[in-house]
PDB file of N, CA, C and O in Angstrom:
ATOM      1  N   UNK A   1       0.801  -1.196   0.000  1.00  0.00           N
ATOM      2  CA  UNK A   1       0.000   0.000   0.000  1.00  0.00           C
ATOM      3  C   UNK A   1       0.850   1.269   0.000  1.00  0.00           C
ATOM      4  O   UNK A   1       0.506   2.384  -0.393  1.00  0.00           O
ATOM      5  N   UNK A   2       2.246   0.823   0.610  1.00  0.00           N
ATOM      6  CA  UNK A   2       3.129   2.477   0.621  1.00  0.00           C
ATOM      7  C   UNK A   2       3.250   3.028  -0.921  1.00  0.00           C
ATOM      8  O   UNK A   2       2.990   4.203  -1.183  1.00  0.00           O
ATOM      9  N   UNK A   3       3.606   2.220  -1.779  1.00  0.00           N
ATOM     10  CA  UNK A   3       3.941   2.325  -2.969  1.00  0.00           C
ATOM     11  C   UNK A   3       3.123   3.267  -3.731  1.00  0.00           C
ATOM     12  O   UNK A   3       3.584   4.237  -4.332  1.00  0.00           O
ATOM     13  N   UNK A   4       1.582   2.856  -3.666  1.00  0.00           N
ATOM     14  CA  UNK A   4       0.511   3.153  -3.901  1.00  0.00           C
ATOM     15  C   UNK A   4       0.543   5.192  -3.430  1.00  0.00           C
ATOM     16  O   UNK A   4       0.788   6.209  -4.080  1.00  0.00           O
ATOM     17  N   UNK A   5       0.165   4.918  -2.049  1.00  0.00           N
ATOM     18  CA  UNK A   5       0.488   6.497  -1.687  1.00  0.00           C
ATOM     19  C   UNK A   5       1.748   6.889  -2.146  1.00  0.00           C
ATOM     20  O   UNK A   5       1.590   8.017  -2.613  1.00  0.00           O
ATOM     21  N   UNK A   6       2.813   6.581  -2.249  1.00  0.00           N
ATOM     22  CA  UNK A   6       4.133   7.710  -2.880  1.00  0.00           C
ATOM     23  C   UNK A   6       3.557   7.616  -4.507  1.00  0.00           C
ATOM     24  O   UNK A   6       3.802   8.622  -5.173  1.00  0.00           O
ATOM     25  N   UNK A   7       2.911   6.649  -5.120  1.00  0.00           N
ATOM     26  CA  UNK A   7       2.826   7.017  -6.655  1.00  0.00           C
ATOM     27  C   UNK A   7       1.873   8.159  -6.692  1.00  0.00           C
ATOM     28  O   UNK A   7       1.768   8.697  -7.794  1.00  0.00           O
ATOM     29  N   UNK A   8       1.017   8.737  -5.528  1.00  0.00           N
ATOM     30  CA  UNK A   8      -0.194   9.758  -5.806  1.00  0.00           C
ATOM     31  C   UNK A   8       0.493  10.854  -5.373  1.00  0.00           C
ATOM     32  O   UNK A   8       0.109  11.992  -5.642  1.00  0.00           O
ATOM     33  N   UNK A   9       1.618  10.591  -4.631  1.00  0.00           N
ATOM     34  CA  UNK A   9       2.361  12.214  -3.739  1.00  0.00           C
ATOM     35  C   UNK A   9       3.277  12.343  -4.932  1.00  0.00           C
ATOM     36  O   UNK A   9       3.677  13.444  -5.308  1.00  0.00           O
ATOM     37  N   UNK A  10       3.550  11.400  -5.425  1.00  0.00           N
ATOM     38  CA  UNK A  10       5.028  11.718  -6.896  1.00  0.00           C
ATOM     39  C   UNK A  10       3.904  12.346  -7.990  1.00  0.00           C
ATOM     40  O   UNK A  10       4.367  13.206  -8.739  1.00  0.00           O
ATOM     41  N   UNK A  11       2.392  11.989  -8.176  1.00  0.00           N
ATOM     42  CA  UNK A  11       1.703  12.539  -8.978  1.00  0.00           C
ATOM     43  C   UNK A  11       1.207  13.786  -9.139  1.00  0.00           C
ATOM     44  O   UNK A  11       0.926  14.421 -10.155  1.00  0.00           O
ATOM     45  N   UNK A  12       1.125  14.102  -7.728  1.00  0.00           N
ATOM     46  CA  UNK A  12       0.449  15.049  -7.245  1.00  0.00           C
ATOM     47  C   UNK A  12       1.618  16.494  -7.696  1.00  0.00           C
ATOM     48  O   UNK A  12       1.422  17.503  -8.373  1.00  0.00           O
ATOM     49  N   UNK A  13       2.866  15.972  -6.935  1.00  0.00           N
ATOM     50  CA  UNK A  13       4.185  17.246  -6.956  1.00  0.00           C
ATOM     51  C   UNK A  13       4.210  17.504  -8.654  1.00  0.00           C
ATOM     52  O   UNK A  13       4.409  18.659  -9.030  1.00  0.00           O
ATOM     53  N   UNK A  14       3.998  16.377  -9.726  1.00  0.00           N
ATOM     54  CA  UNK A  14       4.306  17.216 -11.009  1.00  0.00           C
ATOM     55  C   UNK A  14       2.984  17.847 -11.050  1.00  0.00           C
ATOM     56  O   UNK A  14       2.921  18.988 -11.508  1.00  0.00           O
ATOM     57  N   UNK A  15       2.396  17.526 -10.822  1.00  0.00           N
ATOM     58  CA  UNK A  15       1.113  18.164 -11.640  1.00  0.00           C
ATOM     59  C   UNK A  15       1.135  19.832 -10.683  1.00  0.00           C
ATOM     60  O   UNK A  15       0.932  20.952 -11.150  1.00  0.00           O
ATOM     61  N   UNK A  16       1.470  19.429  -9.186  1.00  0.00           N
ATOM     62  CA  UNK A  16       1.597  21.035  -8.884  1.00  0.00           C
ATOM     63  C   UNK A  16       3.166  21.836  -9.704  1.00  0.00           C
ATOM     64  O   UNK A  16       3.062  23.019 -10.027  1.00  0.00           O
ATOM     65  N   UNK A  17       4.411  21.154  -9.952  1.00  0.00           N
ATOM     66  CA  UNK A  17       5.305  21.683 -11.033  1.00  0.00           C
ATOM     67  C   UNK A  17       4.687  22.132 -12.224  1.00  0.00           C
ATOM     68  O   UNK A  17       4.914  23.312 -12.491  1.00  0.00           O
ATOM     69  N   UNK A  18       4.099  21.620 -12.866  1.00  0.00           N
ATOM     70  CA  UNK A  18       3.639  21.826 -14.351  1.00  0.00           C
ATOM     71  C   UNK A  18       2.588  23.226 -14.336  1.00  0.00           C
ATOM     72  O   UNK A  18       2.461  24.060 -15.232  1.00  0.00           O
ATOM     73  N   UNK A  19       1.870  23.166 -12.953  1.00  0.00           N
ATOM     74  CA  UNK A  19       1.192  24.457 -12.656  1.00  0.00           C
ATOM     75  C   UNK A  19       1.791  25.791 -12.646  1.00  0.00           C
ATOM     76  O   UNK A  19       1.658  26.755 -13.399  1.00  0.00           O
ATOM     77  N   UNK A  20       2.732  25.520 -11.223  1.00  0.00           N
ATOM     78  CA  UNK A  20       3.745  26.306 -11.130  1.00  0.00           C
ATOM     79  C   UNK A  20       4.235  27.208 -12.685  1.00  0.00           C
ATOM     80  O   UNK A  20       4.150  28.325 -13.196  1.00  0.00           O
ATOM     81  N   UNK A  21       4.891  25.551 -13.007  1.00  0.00           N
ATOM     82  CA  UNK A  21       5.630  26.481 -14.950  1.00  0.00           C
ATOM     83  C   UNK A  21       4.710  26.839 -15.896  1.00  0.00           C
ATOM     84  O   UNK A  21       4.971  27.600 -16.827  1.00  0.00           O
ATOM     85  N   UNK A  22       3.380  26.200 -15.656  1.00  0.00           N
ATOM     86  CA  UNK A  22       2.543  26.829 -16.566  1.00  0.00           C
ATOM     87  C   UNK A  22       2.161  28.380 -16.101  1.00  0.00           C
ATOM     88  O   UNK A  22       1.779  29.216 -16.920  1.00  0.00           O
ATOM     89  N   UNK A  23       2.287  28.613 -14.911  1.00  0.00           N
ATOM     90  CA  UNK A  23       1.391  30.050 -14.434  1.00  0.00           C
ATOM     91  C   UNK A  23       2.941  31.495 -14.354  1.00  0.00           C
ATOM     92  O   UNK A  23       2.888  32.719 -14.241  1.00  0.00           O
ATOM     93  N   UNK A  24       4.052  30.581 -14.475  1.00  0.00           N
ATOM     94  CA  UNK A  24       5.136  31.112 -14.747  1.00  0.00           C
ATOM     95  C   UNK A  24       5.711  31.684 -16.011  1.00  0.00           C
ATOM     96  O   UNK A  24       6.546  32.552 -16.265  1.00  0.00           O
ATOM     97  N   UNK A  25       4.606  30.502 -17.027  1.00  0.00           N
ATOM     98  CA  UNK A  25       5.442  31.085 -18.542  1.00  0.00           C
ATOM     99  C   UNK A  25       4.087  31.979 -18.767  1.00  0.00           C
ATOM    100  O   UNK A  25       4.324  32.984 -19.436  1.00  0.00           O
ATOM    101  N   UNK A  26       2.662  31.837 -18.345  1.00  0.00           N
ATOM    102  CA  UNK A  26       1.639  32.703 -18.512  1.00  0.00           C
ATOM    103  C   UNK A  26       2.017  34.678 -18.484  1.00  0.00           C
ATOM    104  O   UNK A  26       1.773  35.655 -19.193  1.00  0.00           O
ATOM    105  N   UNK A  27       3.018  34.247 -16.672  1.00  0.00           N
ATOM    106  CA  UNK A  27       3.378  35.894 -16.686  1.00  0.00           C
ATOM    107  C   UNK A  27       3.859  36.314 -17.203  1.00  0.00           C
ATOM    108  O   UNK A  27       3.625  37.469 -17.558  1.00  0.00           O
ATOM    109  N   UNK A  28       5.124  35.430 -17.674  1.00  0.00           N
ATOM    110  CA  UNK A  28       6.030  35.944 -18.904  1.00  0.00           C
ATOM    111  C   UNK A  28       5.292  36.465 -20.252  1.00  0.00           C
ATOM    112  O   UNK A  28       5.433  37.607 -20.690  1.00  0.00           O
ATOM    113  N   UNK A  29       4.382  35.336 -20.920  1.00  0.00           N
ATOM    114  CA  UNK A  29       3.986  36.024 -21.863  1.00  0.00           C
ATOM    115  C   UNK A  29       3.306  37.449 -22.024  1.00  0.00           C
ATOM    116  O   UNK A  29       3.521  38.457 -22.697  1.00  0.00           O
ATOM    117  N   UNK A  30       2.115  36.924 -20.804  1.00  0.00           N
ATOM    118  CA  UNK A  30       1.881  38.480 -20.640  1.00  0.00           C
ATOM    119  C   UNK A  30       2.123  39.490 -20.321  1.00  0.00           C
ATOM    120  O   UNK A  30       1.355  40.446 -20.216  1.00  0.00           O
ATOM    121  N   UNK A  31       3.995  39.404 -19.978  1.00  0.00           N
ATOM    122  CA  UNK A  31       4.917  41.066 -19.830  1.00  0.00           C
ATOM    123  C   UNK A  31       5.116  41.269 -21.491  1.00  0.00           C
ATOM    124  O   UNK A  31       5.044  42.411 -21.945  1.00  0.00           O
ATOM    125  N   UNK A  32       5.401  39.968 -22.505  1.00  0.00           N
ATOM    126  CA  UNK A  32       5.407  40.528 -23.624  1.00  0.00           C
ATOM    127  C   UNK A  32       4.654  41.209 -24.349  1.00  0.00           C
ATOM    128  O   UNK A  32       4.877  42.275 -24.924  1.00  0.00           O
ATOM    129  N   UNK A  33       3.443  40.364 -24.306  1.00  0.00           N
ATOM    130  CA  UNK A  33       2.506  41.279 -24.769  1.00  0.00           C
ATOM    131  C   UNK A  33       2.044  42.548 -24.299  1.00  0.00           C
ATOM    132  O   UNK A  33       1.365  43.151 -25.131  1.00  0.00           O
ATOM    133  N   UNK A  34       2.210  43.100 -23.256  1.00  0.00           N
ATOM    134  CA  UNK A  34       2.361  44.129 -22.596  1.00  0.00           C
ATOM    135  C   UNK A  34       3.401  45.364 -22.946  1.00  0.00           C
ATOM    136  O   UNK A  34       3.243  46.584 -22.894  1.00  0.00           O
ATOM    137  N   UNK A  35       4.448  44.604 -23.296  1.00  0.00           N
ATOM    138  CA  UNK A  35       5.464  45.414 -24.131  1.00  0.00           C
ATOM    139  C   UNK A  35       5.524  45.798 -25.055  1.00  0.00           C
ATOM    140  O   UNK A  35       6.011  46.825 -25.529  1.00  0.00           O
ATOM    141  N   UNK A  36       4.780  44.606 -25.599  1.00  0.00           N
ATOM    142  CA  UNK A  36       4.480  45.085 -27.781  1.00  0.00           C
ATOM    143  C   UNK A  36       3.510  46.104 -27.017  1.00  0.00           C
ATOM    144  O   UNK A  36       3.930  47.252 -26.877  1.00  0.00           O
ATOM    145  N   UNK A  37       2.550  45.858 -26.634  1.00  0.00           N
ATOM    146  CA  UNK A  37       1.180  46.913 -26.665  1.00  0.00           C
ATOM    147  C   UNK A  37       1.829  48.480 -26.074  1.00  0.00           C
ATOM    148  O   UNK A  37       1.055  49.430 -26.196  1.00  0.00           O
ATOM    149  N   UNK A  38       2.956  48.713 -25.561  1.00  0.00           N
ATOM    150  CA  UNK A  38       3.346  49.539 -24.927  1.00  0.00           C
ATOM    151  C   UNK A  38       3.747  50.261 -26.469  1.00  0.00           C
ATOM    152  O   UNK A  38       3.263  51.274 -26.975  1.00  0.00           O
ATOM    153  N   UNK A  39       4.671  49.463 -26.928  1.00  0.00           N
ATOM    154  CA  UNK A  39       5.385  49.653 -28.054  1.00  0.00           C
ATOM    155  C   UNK A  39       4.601  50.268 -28.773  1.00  0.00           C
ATOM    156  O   UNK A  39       4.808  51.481 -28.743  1.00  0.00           O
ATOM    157  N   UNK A  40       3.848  49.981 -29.360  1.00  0.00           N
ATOM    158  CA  UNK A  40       2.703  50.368 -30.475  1.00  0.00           C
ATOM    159  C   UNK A  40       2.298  51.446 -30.160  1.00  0.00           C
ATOM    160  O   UNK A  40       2.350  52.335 -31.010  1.00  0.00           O
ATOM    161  N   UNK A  41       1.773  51.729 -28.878  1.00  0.00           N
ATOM    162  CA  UNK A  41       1.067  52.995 -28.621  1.00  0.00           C
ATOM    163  C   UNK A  41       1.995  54.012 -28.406  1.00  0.00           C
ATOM    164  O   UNK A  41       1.523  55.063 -27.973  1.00  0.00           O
ATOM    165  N   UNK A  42       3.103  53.968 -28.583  1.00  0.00           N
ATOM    166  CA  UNK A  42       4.496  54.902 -28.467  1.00  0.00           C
ATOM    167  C   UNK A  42       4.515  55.006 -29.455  1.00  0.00           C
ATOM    168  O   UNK A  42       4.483  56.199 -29.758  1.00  0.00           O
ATOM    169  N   UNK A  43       4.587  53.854 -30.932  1.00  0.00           N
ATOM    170  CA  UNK A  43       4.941  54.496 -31.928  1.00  0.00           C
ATOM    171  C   UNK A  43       3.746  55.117 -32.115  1.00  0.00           C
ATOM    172  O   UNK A  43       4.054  56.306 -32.195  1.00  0.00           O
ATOM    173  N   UNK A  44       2.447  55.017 -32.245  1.00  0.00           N
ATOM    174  CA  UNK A  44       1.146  55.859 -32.879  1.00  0.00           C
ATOM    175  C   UNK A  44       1.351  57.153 -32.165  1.00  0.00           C
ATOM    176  O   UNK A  44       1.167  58.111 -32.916  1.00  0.00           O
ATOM    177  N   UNK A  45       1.735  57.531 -30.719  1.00  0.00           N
ATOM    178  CA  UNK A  45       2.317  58.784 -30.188  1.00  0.00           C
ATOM    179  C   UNK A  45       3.192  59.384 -30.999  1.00  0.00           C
ATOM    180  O   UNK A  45       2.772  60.497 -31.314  1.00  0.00           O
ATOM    181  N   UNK A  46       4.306  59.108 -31.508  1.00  0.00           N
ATOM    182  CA  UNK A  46       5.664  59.598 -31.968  1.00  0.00           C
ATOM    183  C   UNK A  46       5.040  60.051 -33.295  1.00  0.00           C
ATOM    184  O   UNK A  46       5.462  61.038 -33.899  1.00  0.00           O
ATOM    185  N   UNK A  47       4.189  59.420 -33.655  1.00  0.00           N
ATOM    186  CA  UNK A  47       3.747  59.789 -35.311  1.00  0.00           C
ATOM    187  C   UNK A  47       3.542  61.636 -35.001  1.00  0.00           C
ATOM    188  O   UNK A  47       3.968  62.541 -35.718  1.00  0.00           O
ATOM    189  N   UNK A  48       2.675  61.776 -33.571  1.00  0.00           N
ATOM    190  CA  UNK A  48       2.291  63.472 -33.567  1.00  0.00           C
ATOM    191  C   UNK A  48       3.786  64.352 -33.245  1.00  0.00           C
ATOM    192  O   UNK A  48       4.788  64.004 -32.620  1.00  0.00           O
ATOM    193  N   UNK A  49       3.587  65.111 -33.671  1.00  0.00           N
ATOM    194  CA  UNK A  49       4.887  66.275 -33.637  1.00  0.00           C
ATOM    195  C   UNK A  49       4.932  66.946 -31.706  1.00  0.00           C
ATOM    196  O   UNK A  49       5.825  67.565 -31.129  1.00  0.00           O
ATOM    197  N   UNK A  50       3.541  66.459 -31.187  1.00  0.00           N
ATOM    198  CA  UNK A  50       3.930  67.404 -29.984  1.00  0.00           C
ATOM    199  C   UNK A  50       4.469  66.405 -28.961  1.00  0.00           C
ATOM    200  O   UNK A  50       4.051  65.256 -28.822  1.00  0.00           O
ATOM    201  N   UNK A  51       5.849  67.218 -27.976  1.00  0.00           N
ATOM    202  CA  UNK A  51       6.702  66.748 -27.677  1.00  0.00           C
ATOM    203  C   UNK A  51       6.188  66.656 -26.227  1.00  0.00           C
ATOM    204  O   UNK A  51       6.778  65.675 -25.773  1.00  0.00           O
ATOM    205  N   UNK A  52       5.412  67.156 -25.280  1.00  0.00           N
ATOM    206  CA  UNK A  52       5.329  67.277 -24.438  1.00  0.00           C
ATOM    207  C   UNK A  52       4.806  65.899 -23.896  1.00  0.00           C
ATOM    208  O   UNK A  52       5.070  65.308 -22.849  1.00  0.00           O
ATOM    209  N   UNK A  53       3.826  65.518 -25.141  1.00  0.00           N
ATOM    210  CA  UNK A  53       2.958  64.203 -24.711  1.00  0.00           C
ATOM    211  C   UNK A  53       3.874  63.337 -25.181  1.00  0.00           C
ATOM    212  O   UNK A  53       3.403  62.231 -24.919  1.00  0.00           O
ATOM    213  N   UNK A  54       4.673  63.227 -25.600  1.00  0.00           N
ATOM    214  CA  UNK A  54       5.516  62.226 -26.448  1.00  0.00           C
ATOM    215  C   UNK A  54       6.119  61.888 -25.282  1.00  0.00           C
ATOM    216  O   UNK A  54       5.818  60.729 -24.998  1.00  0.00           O
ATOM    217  N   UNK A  55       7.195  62.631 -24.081  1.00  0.00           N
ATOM    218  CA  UNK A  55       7.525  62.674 -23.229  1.00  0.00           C
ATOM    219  C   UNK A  55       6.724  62.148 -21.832  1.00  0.00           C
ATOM    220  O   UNK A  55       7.286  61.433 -21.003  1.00  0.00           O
ATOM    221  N   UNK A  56       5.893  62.424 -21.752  1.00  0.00           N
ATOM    222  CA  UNK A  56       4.964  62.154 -20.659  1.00  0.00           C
ATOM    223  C   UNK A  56       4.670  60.728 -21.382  1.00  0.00           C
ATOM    224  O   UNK A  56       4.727  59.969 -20.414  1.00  0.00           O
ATOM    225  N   UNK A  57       4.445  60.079 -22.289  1.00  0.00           N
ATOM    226  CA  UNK A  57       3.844  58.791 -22.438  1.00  0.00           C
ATOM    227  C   UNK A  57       5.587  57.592 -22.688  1.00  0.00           C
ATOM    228  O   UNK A  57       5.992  56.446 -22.493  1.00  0.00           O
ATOM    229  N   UNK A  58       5.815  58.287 -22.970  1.00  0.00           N
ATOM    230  CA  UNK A  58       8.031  57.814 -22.960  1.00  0.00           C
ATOM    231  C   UNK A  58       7.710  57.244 -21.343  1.00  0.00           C
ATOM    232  O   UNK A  58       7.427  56.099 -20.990  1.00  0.00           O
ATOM    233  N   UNK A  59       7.847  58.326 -20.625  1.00  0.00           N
ATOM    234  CA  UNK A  59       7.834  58.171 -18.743  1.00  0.00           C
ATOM    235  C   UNK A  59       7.410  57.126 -18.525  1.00  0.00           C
ATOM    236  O   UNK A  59       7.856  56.140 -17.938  1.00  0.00           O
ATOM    237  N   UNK A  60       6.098  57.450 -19.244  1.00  0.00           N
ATOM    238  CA  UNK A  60       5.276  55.965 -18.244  1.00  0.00           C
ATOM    239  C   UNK A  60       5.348  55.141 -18.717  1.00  0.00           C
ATOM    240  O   UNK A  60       5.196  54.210 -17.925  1.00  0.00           O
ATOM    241  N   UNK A  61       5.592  54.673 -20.129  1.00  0.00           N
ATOM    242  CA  UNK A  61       6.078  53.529 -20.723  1.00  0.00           C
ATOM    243  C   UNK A  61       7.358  53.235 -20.402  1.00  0.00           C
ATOM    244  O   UNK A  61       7.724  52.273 -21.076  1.00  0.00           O
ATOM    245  N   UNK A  62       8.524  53.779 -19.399  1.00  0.00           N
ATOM    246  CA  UNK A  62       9.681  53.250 -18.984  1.00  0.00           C
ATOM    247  C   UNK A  62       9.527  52.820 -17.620  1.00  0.00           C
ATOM    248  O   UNK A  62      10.197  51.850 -17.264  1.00  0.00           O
ATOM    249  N   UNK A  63       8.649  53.457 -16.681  1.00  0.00           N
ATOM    250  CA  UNK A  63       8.418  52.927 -15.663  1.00  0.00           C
ATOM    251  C   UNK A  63       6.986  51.278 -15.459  1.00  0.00           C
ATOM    252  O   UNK A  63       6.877  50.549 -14.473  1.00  0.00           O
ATOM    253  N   UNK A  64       6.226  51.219 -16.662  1.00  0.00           N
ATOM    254  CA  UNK A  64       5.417  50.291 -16.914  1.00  0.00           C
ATOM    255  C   UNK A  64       6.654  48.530 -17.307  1.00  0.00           C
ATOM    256  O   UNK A  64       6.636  47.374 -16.884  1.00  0.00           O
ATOM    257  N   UNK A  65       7.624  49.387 -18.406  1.00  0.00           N
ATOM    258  CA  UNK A  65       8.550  48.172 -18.510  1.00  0.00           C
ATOM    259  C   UNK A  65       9.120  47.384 -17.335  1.00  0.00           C
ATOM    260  O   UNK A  65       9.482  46.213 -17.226  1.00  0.00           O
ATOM    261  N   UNK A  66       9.069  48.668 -16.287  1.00  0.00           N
ATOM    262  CA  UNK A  66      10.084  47.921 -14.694  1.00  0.00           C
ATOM    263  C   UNK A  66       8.690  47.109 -14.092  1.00  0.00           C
ATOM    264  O   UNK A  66       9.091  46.578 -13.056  1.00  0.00           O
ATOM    265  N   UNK A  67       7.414  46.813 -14.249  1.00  0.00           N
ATOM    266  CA  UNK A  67       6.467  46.475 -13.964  1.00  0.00           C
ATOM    267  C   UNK A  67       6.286  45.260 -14.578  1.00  0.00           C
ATOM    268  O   UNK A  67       5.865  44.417 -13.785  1.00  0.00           O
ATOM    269  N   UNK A  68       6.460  44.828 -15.778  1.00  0.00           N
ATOM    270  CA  UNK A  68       6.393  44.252 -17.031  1.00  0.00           C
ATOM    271  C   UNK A  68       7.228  42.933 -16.740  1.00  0.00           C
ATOM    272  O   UNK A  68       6.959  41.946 -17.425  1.00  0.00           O
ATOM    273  N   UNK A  69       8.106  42.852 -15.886  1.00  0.00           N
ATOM    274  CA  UNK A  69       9.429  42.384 -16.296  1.00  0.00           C
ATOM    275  C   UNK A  69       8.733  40.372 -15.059  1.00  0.00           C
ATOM    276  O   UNK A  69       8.363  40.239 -13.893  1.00  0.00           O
ATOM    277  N   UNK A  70       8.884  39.528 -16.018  1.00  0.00           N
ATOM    278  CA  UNK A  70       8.478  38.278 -15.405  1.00  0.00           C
ATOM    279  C   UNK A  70       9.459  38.313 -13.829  1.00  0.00           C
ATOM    280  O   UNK A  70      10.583  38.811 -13.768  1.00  0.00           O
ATOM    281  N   UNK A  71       8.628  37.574 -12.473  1.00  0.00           N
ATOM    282  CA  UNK A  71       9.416  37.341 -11.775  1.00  0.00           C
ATOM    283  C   UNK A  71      10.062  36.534 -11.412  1.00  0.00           C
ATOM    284  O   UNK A  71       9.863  35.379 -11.789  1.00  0.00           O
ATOM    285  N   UNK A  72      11.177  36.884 -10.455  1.00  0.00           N
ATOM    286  CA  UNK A  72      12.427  35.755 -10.576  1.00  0.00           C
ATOM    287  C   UNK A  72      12.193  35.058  -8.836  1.00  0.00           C
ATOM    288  O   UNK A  72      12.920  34.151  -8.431  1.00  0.00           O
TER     289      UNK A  72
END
């Protein structure tokens, strides 16, 4: 019967691993996509000539990247 219970506790630990790396590569992706989307709306900004907003949306798109970033 021991055998039995360590094959459900050895079952149990991947399936909580595989969670773990699945909810791990989830955040990751979604700092990327977060980044393209950052990206994009910087370049559709940069297209206008005024500098003030260009600047103010620069800011917060450099402090959003330190937000962005998967954790370790």
């Amino acid at each position: 019967m021991a055998r039995y219970f360590d094959g459900l506790q050895e079952q149990g630990s991947k399936q909580t691993k595989r969670q773990q790396e699945d909810q791990r590569r989830m955040e990751f992706r979604r700092a990327i996509e977060s980044y393209s989307e950052q990206r994009r709306l910087l370049q559709e900004i940069s297209d206008y000539p005024d500098s003030d907003t260009f600047n103010y949306w620069q800011a917060a798109s450099a402090t959003g990247l330190k937000n962005a970033q998967p954790g370790q």
